[in-house]
C-alpha positions as CSV (number, residue, x, y, z in Angstrom):
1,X,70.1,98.4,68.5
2,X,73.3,100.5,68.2
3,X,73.2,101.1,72.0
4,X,73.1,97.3,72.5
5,X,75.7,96.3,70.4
6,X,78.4,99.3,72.1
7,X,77.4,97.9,75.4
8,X,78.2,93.8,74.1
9,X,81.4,95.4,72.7
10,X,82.7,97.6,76.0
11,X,81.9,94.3,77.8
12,X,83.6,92.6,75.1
13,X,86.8,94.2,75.5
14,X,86.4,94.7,79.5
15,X,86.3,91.1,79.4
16,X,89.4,90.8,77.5
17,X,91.5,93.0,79.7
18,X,90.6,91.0,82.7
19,X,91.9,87.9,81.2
20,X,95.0,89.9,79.2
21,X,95.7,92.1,82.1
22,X,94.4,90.2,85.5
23,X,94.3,87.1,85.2
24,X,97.6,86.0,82.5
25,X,100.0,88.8,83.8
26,X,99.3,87.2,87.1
27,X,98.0,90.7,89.2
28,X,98.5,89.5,92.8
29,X,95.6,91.3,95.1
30,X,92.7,92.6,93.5
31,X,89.6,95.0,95.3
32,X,86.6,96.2,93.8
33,X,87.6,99.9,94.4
34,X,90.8,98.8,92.2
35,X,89.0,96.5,89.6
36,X,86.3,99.4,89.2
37,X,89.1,102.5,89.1
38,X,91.3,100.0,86.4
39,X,88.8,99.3,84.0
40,X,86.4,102.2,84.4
41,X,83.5,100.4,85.9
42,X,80.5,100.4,88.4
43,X,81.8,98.5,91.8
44,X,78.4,96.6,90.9
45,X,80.4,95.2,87.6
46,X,83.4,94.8,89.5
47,X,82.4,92.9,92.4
48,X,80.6,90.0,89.5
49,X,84.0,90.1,87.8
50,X,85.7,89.2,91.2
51,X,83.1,87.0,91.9
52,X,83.6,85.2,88.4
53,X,87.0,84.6,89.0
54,X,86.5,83.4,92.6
55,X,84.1,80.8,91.0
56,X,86.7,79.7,88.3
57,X,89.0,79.2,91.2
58,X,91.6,82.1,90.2
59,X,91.2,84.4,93.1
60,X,90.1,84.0,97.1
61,X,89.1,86.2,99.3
62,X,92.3,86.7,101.4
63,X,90.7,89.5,104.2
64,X,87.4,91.4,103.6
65,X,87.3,93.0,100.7
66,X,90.7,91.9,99.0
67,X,91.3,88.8,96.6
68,X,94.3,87.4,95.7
69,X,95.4,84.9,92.7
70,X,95.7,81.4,93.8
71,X,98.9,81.3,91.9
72,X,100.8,83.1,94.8
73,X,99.2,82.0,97.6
């Protein structure tokens, strides 16, 4: 049970950052080899946060493999 809870808790706080960090400071590009070296991540995890954020219309795909915020395009 302990293992479960750290893991709701790491993706807790992952979460946070990507909303703190990402998405309200207003990052420009992201890429999954960035997303995944920045918060410590499997590319796996990365690409579903991109993805997530694609979906919420935050971020498209500007060239394969990069994303930008909507906000400066």
């Amino acid at each position: 049970m302990d293992t479960d809870r750290r893991r709701h808790a790491k993706r807790a706080s992952i979460a946070r950052r990507v909303v703190n960090e990402i998405v309200h400071k207003r990052a420009a590009v992201v890429t999954i080899e960035g997303l995944r070296d920045y918060l410590d991540i499997p590319a796996d995890a990365a690409l579903r946060i991109i993805r997530n954020l694609v979906r919420a219309g935050l971020f498209a795909e500007i060239r394969s493999g990069v994303w930008m915020n909507v906000a400066y395009a």
